[in-house]
N, C-alpha and C positions, 0 to 999 in steps of 0.2 A: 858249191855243193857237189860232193863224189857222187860217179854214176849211180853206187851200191846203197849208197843212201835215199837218192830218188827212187830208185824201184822198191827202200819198202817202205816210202813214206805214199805211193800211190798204191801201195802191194795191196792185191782183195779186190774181188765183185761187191762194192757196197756203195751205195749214193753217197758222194759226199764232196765237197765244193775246194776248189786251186786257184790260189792268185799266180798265176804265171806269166812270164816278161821274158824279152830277147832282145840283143843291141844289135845294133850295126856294126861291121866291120870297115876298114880302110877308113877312109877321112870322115871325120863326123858327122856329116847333113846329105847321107844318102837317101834318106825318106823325104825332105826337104832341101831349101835352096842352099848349093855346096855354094861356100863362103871363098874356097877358092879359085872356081872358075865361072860364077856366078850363075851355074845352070840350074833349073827349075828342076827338080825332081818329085816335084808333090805328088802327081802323078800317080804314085807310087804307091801312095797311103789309099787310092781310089782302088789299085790292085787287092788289097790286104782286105780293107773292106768287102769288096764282092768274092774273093775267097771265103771269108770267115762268113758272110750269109751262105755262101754253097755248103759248106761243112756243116752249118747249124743244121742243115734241112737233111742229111746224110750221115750226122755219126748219132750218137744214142749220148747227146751231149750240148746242154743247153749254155748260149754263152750269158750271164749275167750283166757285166760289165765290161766296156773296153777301152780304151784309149790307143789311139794310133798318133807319136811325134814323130819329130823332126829323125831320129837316130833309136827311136825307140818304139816297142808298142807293150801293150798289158791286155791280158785277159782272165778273165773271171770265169772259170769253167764248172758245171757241176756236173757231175757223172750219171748216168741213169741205164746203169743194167737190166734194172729191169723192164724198161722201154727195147732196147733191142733183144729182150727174150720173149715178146711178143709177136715181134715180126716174125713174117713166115719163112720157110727158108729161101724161096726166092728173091724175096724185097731183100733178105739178108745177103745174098750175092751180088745183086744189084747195084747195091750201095756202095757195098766195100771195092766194087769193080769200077766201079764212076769214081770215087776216092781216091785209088791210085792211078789211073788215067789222068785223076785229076793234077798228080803230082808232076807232069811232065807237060802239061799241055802248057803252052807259048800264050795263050790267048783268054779275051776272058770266057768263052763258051763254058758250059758245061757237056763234058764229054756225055755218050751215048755208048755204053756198053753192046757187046751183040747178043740179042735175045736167047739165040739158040746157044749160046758159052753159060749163058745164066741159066738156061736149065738143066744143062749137063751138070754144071758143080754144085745145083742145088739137091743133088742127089747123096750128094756126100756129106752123107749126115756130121762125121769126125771133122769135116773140113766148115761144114757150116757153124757145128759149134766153135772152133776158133776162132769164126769170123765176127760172132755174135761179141765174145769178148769183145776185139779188137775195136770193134764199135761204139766202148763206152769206154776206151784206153787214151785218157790225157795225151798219153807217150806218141801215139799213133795221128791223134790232130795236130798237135805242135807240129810231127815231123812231118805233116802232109804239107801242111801252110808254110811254113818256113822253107821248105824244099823248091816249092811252085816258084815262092817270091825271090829266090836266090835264083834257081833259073832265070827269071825274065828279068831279074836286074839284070845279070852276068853278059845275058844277048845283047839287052841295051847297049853295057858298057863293053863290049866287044872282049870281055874278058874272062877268067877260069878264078875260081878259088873262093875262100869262106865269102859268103857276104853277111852272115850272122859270127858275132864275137865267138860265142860260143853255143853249146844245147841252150835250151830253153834255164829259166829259173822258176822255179814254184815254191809255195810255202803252200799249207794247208790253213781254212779258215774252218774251226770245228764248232763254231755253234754260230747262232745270228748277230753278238755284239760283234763278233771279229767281221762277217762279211759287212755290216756295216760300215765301221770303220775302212776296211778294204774298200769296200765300193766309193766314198767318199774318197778315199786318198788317189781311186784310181783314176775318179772324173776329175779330181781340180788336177791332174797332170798338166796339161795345154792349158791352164791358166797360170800355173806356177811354172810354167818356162816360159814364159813371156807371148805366149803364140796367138792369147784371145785377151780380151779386157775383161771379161765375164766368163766366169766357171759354165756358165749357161747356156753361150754361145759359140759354145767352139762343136766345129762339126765331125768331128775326129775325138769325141764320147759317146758313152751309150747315154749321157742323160740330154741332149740334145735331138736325137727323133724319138724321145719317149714325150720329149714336151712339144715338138711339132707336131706328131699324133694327137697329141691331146688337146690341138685348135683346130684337128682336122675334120670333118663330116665323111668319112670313110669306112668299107667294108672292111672287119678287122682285117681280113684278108692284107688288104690291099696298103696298112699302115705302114709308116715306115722302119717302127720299130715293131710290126710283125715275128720278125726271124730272131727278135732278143727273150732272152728267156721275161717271162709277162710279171710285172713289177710287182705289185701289190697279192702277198700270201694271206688269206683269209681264210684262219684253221677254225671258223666257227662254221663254215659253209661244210655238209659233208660228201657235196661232188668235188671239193679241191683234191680229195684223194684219187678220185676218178681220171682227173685232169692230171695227176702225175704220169699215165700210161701214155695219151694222148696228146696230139696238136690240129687243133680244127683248121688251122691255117696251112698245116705241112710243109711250112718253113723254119720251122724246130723241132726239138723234141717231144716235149710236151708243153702244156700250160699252165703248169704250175707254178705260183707266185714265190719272188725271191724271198723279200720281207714284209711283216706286219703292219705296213708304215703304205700312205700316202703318199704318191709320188710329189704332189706339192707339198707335203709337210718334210720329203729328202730334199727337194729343190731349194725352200728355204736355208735349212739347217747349212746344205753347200751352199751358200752365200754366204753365210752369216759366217760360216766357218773361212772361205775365202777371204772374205774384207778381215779381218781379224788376225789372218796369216801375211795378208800383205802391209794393214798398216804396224803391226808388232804388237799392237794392244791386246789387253786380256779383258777386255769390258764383259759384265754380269752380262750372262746368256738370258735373254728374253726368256719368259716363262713358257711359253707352248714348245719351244724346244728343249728345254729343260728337264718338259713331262717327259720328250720324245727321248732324252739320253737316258733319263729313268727308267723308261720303260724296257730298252734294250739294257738295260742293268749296267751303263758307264758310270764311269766316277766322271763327275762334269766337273771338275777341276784339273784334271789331266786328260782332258779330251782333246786341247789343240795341241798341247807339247804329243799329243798322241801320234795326230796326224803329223806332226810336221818331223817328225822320227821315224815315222812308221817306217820307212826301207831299211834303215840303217840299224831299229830295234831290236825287231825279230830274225829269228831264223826260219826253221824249218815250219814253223805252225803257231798260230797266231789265235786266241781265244781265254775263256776262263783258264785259268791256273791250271786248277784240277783237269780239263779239258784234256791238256797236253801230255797227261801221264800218259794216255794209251799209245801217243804218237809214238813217247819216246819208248816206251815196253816194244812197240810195233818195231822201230827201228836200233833197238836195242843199245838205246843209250841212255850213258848215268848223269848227264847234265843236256838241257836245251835252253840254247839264246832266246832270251825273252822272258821267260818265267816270272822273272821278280817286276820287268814292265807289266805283264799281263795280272799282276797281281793291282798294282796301283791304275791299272785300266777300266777293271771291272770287278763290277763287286760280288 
């Protein structure tokens, strides 16, 4: 994907949700155990993870889904401009000052800006409104995260140069069957590379401390998937819209629910979907999940060839058909990869 095309497929202050991904560079198992000098690097993926909670709680950007492998990681970002045009302009210098401190720090701390900097620049109103952007800027997380974990590899391994392949990669997911789908294809990762037995138990997904939380007796606070954007969107509540500004926990953005779905009716469905990709069979889908691809408007006939394509399908943006006209108007083009999948996807 050209740089020119990423910036207008993110181009705009509007809410709206990115499967984004980044490889490794030099031998393939620098997040995990390198195969050829047998050293443990896991380590590593514990880096990534306590970055991506510090960002969750600092940029105007909740993360939905993630997966952290061996050579790879994925996330699930939604945008929310209008969460940092709320803050004031102090918290607004604050932030973006801990953020890029953040990008250099060695350690896992979270840096400490100096108070009297933050209220000098929060005087400058031109300056804070850039800042406020840059707070709900995909472009700006990625290259915070990716920067951090390339420094403290590079010190590690006493060495200079890329340790990511290349920028990030993102597609756009423009309604709820695509981040469905998305979110499912991004949690069976670590089970489709052989890393877990169970799509359920690998601890390098987002849907593994959404289901530890959910056997926990804890203050939301204090959950462990607190800092992930909060599962279940319930558009008949009318505080959910409330909870778009807000996070009571102030370890994310806000509180607003991804999709209209149970996390144990997603949990199942990734199972089912799981055992199904691994033995190669196409067995009739149980009925309660069947309701659930109905309801997200899938064709349940092409819902595993879905997933088990999904990287290699789409391009730039992933959803109903009609969906992807405005991408491609956006990015001013006359064909996009995917189209005719997204047509036999959903209905």
């Amino acid at each position: 994907m050209v740089a020119y095309a990423r910036r207008k497929l993110l181009g705009g202050e509007r809410q709206a949700v990115f499967h984004c991904w980044t490889r490794c560079v030099r031998r393939a198992f620098l997040c995990g155990r390198d195969r050829l000098t047998q050293k443990d690097y896991g380590h590593r993926r514990d880096w990534i993870i306590n970055r991506e909670e510090q960002l969750a709680s600092l940029f105007a950007i909740d993360i939905e889904f993630r997966a952290e492998l061996s050579n790879h990681l994925h996330l699930v970002l939604r945008t929310l401009p209008r969460v940092a045009k709320r803050l004031s302009a102090q918290e607004v210098v604050r932030r973006w000052l801990t953020i890029t401190k953040m990008a250099k720090c060695l350690s896992d701390d979270l840096p400490v800006p100096d108070p009297q900097r933050v209220e000098k620049l929060a005087q400058d109103s031109k300056l804070v409104q850039k800042l406020r952007r840059k707070l709900s800027s995909i472009s700006w997380f990625m290259g915070i995260l990716c920067e951090n974990i390339a420094r403290r590899a590079n010190r590690e391994d006493g060495c200079s140069g890329r340790f990511w392949e290349t920028r990030y990669r993102c597609r756009e997911c423009t309604d709820l069957s695509a981040l469905l789908l998305c979110g499912i294809y991004v949690d069976l990762n670590p089970y489709r590379a052989g890393e877990v037995d169970s799509p359920l138990a690998s601890r390098y997904s987002s849907v593994f401390p959404r289901l530890q939380a959910q056997d926990m007796r804890k203050n939301a606070a204090d959950r462990p998937d607190a800092w992930l954007g909060e599962f279940t969107l319930q558009p008949e509540r009318k505080r959910d819209e409330a909870l778009a500004y807000t996070s009571r926990t102030g370890r994310r953005a806000s509180d607003l629910g991804i999709l209209p779905l149970s996390l144990a009716d997603y949990a199942k469905l990734l199972q089912w979907t799981a055992q199904q990709l691994r033995s190669g069979r196409r067995d009739t889908i149980p009925q309660d999940l069947a309701a659930v691809l109905d309801h997200f408007d899938v064709q349940q006939d092409a819902w595993l060839d879905t997933v088990e394509k999904y990287e290699s399908t789409f391009g730039h943006a992933v959803g109903r058909a009609d969906s992807l006209v405005a991408v491609a108007e956006r990015m001013e083009l006359q064909h996009m990869k995917g189209v005719s999948a997204c047509r036999s996807a959903f209905t």
